[in-house]
Structures are given as C-alpha cells and as structure tokens.
C-alpha positions as CSV (number, residue, x, y, z in Angstrom):
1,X,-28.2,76.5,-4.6
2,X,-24.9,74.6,-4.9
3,X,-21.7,75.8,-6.7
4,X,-22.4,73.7,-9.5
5,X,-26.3,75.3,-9.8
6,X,-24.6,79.0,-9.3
7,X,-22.3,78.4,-12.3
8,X,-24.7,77.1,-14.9
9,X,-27.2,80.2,-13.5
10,X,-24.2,83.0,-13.9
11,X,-23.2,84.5,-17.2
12,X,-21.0,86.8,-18.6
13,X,-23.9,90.1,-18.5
14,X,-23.8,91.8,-22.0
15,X,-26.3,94.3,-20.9
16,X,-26.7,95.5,-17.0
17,X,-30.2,97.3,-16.2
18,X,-28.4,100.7,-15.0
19,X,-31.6,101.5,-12.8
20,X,-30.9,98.5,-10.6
21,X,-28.6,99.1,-7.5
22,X,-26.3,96.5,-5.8
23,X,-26.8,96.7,-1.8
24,X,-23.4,97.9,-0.5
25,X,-23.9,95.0,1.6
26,X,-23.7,92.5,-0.9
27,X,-20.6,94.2,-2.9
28,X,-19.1,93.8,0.9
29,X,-19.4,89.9,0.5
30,X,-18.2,89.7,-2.8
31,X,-15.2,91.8,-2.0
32,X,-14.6,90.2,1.3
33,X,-15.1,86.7,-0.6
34,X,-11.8,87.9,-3.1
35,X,-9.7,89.6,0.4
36,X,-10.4,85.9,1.9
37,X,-8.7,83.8,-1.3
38,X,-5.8,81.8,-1.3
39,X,-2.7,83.3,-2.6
40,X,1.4,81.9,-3.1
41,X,2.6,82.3,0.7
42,X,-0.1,84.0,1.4
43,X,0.9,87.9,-0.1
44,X,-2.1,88.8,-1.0
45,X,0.0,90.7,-3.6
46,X,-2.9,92.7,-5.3
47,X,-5.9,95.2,-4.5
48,X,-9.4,95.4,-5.4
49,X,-10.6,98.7,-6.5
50,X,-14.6,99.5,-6.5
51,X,-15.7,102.4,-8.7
52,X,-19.0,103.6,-8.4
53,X,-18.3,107.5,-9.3
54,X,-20.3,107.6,-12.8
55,X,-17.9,110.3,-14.1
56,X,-15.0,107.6,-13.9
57,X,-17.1,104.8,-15.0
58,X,-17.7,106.6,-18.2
59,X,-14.0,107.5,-19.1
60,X,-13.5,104.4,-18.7
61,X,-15.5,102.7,-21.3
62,X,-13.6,103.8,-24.2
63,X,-10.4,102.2,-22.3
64,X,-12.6,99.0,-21.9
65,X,-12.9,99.1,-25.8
66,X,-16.8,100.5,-25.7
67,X,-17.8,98.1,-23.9
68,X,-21.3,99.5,-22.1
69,X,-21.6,97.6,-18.8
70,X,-18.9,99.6,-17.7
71,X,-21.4,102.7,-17.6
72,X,-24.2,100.6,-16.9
73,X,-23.3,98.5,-13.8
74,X,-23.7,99.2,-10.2
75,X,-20.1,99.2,-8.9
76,X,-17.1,98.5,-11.1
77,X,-14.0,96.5,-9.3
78,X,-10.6,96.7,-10.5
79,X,-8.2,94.1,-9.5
80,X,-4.8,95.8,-10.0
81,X,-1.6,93.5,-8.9
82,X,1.4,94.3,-7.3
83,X,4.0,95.6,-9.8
84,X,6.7,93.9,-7.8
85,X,7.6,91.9,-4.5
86,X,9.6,94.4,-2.5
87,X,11.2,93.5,1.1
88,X,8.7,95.8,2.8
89,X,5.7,94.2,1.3
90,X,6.5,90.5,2.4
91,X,7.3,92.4,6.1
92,X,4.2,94.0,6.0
93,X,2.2,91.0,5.2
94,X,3.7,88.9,7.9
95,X,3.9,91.6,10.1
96,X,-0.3,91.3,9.6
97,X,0.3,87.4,10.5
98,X,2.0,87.2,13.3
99,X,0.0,90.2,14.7
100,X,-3.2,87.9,14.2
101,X,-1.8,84.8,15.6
102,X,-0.2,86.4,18.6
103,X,3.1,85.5,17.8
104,X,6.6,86.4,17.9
105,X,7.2,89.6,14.9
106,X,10.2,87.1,13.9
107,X,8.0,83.8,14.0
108,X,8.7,83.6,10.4
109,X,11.6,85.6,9.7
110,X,13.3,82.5,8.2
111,X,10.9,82.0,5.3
112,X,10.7,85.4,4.2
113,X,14.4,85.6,4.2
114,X,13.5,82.5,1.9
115,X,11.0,84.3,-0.3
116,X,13.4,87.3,-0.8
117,X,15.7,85.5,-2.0
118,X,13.5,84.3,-4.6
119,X,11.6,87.0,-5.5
120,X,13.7,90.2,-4.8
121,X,15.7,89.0,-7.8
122,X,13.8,88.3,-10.3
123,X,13.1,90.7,-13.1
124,X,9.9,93.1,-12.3
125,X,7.9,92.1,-14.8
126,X,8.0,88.2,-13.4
127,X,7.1,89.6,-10.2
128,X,4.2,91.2,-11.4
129,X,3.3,88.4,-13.7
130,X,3.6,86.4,-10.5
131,X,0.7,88.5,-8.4
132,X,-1.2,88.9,-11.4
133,X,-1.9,85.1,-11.6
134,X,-2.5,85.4,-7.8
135,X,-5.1,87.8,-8.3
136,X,-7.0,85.6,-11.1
137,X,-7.7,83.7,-7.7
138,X,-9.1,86.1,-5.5
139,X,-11.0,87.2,-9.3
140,X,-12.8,83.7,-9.8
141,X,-13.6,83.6,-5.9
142,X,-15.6,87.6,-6.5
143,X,-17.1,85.8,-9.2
144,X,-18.8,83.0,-7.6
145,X,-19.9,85.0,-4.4
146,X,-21.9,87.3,-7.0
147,X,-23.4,83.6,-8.7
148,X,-24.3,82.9,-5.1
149,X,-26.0,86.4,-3.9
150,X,-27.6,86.4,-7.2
151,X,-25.8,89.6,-8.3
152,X,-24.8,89.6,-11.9
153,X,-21.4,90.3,-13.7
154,X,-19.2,90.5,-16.8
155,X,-15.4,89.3,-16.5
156,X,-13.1,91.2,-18.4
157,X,-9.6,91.3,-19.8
158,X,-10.5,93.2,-23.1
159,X,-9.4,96.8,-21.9
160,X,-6.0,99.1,-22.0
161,X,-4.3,98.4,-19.0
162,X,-2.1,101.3,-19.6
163,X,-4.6,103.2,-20.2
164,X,-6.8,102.5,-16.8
165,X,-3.7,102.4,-15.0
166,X,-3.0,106.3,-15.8
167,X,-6.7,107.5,-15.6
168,X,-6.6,105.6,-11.8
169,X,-3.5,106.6,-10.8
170,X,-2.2,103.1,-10.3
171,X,1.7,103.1,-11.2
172,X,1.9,105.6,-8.5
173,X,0.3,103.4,-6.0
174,X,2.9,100.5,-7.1
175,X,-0.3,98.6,-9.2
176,X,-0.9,97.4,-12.0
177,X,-4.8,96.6,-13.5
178,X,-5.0,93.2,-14.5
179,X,-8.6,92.4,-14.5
180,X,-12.3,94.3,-14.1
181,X,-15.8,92.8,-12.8
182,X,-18.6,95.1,-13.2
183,X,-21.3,94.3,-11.0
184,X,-25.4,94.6,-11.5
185,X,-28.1,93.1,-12.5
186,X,-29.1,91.8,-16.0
187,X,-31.6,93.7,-18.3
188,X,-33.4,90.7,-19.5
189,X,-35.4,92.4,-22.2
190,X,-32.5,93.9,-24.1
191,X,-29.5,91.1,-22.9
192,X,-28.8,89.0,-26.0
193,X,-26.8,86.5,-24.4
194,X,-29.6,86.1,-21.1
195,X,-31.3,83.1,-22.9
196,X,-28.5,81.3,-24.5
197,X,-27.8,78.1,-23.4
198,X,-24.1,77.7,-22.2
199,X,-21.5,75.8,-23.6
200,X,-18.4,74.4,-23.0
201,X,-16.3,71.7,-24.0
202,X,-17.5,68.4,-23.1
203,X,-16.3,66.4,-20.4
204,X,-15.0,63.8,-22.4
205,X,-12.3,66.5,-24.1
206,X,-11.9,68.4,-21.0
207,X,-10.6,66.0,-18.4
208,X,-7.6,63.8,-18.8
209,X,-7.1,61.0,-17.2
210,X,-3.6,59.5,-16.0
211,X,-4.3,56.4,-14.0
C-alpha cells in the first residue's frame, strides 16, 4: 500500500480489542520510525515512553479523561519533550554525531556555540514549546509506520499533562508529556467510528495557491 492508501485505511481507534497483542517487533518499527524523524538541528529533544504495565495503564485513564483505549491497547507510547535546551544536551547530541561520522569531537563546536546562544536564553517554557513541536514530528512519523504495519492507534492530546507527568515521574527526568499513541488493534464489532467514512476539508479549501 502507498502512504496515501495507509492514510485513508488508518483511523483514530475508539475501541481497541484488549485480547489482541502487538508483536514487540512491530512496536520496534514504529518506535524506531519516530527515533529516525527529522528534528530542528537535529536534537532529537524528546523521548518516547512505551507502557505496557496494565497497573499504569489503568491510572492513567482517568488522567486521559476516561478515555478506554488507554486500558484497552497493547502498548501505550508517551512522547514527553525536553523541558529545556541545556549546554549538556546539544554536547551530548553532537557528541552522538561526530561519534557516528568519525569525526573530530569539535567538528561542530561552532554551531552549537551558535545554537546556545539562541536557545540557552530564551525563557524555558519556549524551549520546551520548541521540542514539543519537534516531537509532533517524530508523533506523525509513529503514526504512519502503524498505518503501514497495519497496527491500529488513537492520537491523543486530551489528557492532564501534569497529571501523567507526576504519575511517570517525568519532571524529574527533565520531560515533559506532550502527546500519547496507544497502540492495538480495532474491535470491529463494538468500534463506532470503524465504518465511518472520513472526512476532511476538501482540496479546493485546503490548499492555497500563490503562483
């Protein structure tokens, strides 16, 4: 199937069939598909947390406003963002870079002295606003991966971020939760949404033209 074919076939999952097991191999491509994303200068600035303790899965459905596939899904991914760009963080990740290309450790020692400049500062919560729109990257790329292994999910925002970020111990870790992706496969019998037909603007309001 092409991109276009997985996108029409993919749907935000209402109800996941909690019997049904993702194959640790395929939650290993969708999470290597989000790892492998673009991202500004390439920081990366943002984890992917995968959840598939039941005990945790269930506190956190009150925290994602009652919303059931929470419970119900195979594995439960997190993306929690940097809460700020700190000198050690850009060293680290080009420390990673140069590593992998073989080069020099101060190959690029010029534009991160450039990027801390920019970043270092800036308020915290632009930072983090900053890697949270990052992480919306790696997020969609998760999302099509699943479309293409035929795994199922349900994108959410609608939770308390504080919330999550207490019961996961996040702030400690320097995170913050910006997104969740429950993995899993529909329950086509008792899935209200399964048989809808999508919609979305049409092309002729959603693209504009400057020739």
């Amino acid at each position: 199937m092409s991109l276009l074919e997985q996108a029409k076939w993919r749907y935000a999952t209402k109800k996941f069939d909690p019997s049904k097991k993702v194959d640790q191999k395929l939650v290993d491509q969708i999470v290597e598909a989000a790892r492998m994303a673009p991202t500004s200068s390439g920081l990366q600035p943002f984890k992917v947390i995968v959840i598939t303790n039941e005990k945790v899965k269930k506190e956190i459905v009150p925290i994602a406003w009652e919303q059931q596939q929470v419970a119900d899904c195979s594995h439960l991914l997190v993306f929690a963002a940097w809460d700020n760009y700190t000198e050690e963080r850009i060293d680290h990740i080009y420390g990673i870079t140069t590593e992998a290309r073989e080069q020099p450790a101060d190959r690029y020692k010029d534009y991160t002295d450039r990027l801390k400049s920019i970043y270092l500062p800036r308020p915290d919560e632009e930072n983090f606003a900053h890697a949270a729109r990052q992480s919306y990257i790696a997020f969609a790329y998760a999302i099509a991966m699943a479309a293409e292994l035929k795994v199922d999910t349900t994108p959410m925002e609608g939770f308390d971020n504080d919330a999550l970020d207490k019961l996961l111990n996040l702030r400690e870790k320097g995170l913050r939760s910006v997104t969740m992706l429950p993995l899993g496969y529909r329950d086509e019998a008792n899935d209200w949404l399964v048989n809808m037909k999508k919609a979305r603007h049409p092309q002729s309001e959603f693209i504009i033209e400057i020739k």
